[in-house]
Each structure stands twice: as C-alpha cells, then as structure tokens.
VEXDOSE-894150 format. One record per residue: residue in one letter; x, z, y of N, C-alpha, C in turn. Coordinates in steps of 0.2 Angstrom, whole numbers, plus 2048, in hexadecimal, padded with zeros to 3 digits. Each point is the difference from the previous one (the first is absolute). Example, Ala and Ser with C-alpha at 12.3 -4.5 7.8 and 13.67 -1.06 7.14 Angstrom:
<recs>
a8428277E47FC800806804800806 s7FE7FC8058048018067FC803805 
</recs>
This chain:
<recs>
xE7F3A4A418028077FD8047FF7FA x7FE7FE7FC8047FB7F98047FF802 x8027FB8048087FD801805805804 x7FD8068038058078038018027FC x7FC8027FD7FF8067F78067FC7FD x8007FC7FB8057FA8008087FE800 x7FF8028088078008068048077FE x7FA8068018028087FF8027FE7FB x7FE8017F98028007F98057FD7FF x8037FA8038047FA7FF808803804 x7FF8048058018068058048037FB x7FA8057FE8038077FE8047FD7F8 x8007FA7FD8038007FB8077FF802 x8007FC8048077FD803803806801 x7FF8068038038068018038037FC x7FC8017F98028057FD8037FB7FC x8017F97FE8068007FB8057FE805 x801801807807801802801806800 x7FC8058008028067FF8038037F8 x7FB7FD7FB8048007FB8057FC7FE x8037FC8038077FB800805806803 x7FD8018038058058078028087FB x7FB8047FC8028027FA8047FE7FA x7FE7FA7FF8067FB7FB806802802 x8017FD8088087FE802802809801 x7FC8058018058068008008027F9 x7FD7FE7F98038017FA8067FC7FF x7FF7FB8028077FB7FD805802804 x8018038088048018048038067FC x7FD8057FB8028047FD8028007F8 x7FD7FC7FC8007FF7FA8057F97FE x7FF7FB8058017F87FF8007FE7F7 x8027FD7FE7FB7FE7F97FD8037FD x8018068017FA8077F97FA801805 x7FF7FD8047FB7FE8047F98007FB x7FD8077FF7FC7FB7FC7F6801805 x7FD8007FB7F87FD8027FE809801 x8028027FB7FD809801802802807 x8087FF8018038048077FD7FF806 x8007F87FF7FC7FE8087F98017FF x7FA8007FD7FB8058007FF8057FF x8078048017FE807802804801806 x8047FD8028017FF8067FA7FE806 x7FB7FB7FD7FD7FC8047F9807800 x8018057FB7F98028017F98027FB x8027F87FE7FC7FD7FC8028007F7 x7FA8007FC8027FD7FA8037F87FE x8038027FC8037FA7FE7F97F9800 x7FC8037FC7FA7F97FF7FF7FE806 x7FF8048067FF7FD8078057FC801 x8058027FE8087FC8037FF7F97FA x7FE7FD7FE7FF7FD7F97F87FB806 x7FD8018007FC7FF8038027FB808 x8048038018007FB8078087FB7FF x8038037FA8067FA7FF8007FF7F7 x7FC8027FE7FF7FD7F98048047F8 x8077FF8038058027FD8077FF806 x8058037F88068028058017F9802 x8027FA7FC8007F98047FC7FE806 x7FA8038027FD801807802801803 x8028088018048048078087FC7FF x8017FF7FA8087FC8037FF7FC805 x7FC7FA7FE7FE7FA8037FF803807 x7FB8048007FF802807805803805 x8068057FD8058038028047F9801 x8007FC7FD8077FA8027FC7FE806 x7FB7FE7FE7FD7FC806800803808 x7FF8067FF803804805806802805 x8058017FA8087FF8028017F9801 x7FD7FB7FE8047F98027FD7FC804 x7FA8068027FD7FB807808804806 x8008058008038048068087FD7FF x8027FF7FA8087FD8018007F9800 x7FB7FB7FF8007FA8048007FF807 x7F9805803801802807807801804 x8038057FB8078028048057FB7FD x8017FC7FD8047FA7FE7FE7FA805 x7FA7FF8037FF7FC8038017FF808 x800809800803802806807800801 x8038017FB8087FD8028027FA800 x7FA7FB7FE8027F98007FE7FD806 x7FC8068057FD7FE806804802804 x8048068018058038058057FB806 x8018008068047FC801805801801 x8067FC7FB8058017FE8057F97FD x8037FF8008037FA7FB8008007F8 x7FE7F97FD7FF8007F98038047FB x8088028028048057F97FD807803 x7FD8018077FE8088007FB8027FF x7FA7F97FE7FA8037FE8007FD7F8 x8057FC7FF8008017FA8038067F9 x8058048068018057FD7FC807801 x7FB7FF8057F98068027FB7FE7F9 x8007FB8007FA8007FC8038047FA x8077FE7FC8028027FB801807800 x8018028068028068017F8806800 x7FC7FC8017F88028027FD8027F7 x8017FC7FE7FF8007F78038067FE x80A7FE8008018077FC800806805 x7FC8028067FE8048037FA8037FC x7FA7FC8007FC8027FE7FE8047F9 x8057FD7FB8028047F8805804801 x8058018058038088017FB805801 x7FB7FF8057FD8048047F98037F9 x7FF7FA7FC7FA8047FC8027FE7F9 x8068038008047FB7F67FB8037FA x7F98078037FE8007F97FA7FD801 x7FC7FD8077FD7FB7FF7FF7F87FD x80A7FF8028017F97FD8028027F9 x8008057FC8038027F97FA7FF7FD x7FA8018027F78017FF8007F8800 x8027FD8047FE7FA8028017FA7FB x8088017FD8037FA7FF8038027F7 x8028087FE8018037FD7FD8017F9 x7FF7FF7FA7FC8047FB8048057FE x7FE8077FD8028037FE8078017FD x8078038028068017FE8008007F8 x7FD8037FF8028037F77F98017FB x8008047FB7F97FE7FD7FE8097FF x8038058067FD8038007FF801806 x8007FB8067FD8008067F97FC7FD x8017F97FC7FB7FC7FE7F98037FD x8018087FE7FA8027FE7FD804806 x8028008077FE8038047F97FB804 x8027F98007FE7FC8017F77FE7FC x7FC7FE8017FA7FE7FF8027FC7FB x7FB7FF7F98037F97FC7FC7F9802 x8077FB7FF7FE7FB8018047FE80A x8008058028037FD8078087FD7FF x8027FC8018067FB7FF8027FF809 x8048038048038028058027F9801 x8047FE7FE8047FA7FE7FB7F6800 x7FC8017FD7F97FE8007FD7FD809 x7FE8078007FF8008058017FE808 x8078027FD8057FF8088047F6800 x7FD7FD7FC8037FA8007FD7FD806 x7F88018027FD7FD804800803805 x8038048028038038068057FB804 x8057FF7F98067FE8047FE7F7800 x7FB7FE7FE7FE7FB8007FD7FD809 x7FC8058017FB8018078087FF805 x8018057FD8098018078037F9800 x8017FE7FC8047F87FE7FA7FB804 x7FA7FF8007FD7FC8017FE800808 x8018088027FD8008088077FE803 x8068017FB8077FC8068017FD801 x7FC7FB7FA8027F87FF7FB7FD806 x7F88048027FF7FD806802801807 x8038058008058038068077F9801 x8037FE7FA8057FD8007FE7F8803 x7FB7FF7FB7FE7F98017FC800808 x7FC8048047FF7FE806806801806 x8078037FE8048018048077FC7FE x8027FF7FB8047FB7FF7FE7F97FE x8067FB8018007F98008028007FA x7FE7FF7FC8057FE7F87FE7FA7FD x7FE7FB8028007FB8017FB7FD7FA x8007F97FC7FD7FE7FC7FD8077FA x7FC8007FD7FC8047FA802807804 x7FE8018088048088027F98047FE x7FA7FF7FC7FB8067FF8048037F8 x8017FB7FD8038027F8806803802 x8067FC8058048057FF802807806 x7F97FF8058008098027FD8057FA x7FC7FF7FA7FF8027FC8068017FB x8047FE7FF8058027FC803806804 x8027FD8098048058007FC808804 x7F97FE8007FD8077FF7FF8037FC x8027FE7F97FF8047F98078007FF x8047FE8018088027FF803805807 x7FD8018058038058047FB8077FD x7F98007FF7FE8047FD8028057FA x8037F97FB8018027FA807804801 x8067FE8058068028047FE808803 x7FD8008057FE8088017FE8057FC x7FA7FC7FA7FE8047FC8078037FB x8037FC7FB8058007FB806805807 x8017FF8038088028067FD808802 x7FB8018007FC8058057FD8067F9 x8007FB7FB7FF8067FA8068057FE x8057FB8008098027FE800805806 x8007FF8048028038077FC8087FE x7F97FC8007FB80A8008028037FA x8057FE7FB8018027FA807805802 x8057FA801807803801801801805 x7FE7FF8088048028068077FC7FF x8017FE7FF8097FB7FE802801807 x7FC7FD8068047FE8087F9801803 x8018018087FD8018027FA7FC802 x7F98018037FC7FD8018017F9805 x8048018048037FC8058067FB7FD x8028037FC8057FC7FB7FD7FA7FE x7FB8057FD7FF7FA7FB7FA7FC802 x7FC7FF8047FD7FC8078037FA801 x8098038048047FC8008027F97FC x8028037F98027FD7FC7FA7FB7FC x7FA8038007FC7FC7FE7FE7FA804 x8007FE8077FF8008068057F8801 x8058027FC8087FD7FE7FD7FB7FC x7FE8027FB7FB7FD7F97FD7FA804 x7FC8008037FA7FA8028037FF806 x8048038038017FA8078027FA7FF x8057FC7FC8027F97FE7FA7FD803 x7FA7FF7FE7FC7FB8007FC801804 x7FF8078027FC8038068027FD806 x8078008008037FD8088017FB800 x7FF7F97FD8007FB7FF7F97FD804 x7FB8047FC7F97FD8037FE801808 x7FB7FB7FF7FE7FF80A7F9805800 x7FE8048067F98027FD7F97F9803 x7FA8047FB7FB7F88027FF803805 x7FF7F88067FD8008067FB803800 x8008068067FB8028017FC807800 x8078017FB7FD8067FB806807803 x8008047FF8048078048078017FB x8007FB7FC8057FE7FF8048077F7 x8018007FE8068047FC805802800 
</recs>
C-alpha cells in the first residue's frame, strides 16, 4: 500500500509541474524575457510561494524550461540527421530544423538565451537572475550531444572523440551566433541562409568517410 501511495504522489507531482512548465511556456510565449515568477503563477493559478516550492527560484524554472525545449529540439535535430537523404541534405535539414525552431517561438528563445535589453526591462526581471549566466550551459549540452552524434557517425580518424567535440561546439556555437543575427535582422531568407551556412562546413564534411556501421551523416 506504501509503495502505490508512493507511486500516486510521485504521479500526481510529475503532472503538476508539467503543467506548471506548460504555464511558464504560455507566459514566455507572451512576455519572452519580462517573463517573470509573478505572471506565471497567476497564470498557473497558484501563488508564487507554491511556484517557488516546486522550482526554488527563477534559476529553477529556467533550468527546467531549457531543459524542456532542448530535449524536444535535440529530438527534432536528430531526426534530420536520421532522415534518408544524402549528407549536404540532411546536413542542411538539421540546420534548417534549429533556425526553424527559433523563428517559430523567437520569444521562447529570447527567455532562453537573452537577459534583459536595457535597464528598464532589467527591473522587470527577479534580482539576481542573469539570463546570460544561465544560457551558457544550454549551449554547452547542445555542443556535447553533436559531438556524440559526430563521433559515432563519422571517420575522423586518430583523437576523432576530441576532435567531434570541437566540431560539435563550433557548429553549435555557428547556429547559435548566425541564427541570433538572422532572428534579429531578417537580412536573407531562412533558406538563404541554410544554404550558405551549409557552404560554411561542407569543405571538411565532404572529405570525411561515415564510421562503419553507423547510419551514416
């Protein structure tokens, strides 16, 4: 009876804080940085302490919200590396799967990646939250799950675990830096510039053999 009781509680908590996640992401889908801890628990219903209670502080629900967007766009990144198609066209889906993702929810990734524009959004913000801070080990997770993508799928021959890790943190750090300018100015199209980034990494792309065995890149 213990170990149900247990299971239920373990249950119902799991629920409510995807459901309060799921209130976060409709304040950020509306607010994106000024996003703060008040909106989403009146959003969710609840008072703040409760919100506070099941993610600590604002650094909680952030952590919790990346972690959530970056399971679902690894997913969908891994599914354009799995499509079958030839290496420049799934190398250009994946690219194109990223800055897909930041057109479709730019004030999710603005919440994400962003602190505060100026120092009178800065006071909208909870103190002590550092946006910026935050978001490095985002882009770190991203850099390190390509590196193992890279490394079981290409040949790169002697030290290739060190060097799929440069170039999973150098394509990462490419999308991220190319994908910020782009949701900022619009300069060319999403397809444009796909392309041209695409341009960017094939030299060495198409040189390499994939490792045996593997579904190849």
């Amino acid at each position: 009876m213990g170990t149900t009781q247990q299971t239920d509680q373990h249950r119902s908590a799991h629920q409510r804080r995807r459901q309060l996640l799921e209130a976060a992401d409709r304040v950020v889908l509306r607010d994106g940085p000024k996003a703060s801890m008040n909106a989403i628990a009146a959003e969710a219903g609840i008072t703040k302490p409760i919100l506070y209670r099941h993610f600590g502080d604002k650094g909680g629900l952030y952590r919790a919200l990346a972690k959530r967007h970056t399971d679902a766009l690894l997913g969908a990144l891994k599914a354009a590396l799995d499509a079958p198609a030839d290496r420049r066209a799934r190398v250009e889906a994946t690219l194109d799967t990223y800055l897909a993702a930041i057109e479709a929810r730019p004030q999710v990734y603005r919440f994400l990646m962003h602190p505060a524009d100026d120092a009178a959004e800065a006071q909208l913000l909870e103190q002590g939250f550092d946006v910026g801070r935050h978001s490095a080990p985002l882009l770190r997770r991203l850099g390190e799950e390509l590196a193992v993508v890279i490394e079981e799928r290409v040949d790169l021959g002697p030290d290739s675990a060190q060097l799929a890790r440069v170039w999973g943190h150098g394509i990462v750090g490419m999308m991220h830096a190319a994908g910020d300018w782009w949701l900022g100015e619009r300069p060319c199209s999403r397809a444009q510039l796909v392309s041209s980034l695409a341009d960017l990494l094939w030299g060495r792309l198409a040189l390499v053999d994939d490792r045996a065995g593997s579904p190849g890149l």
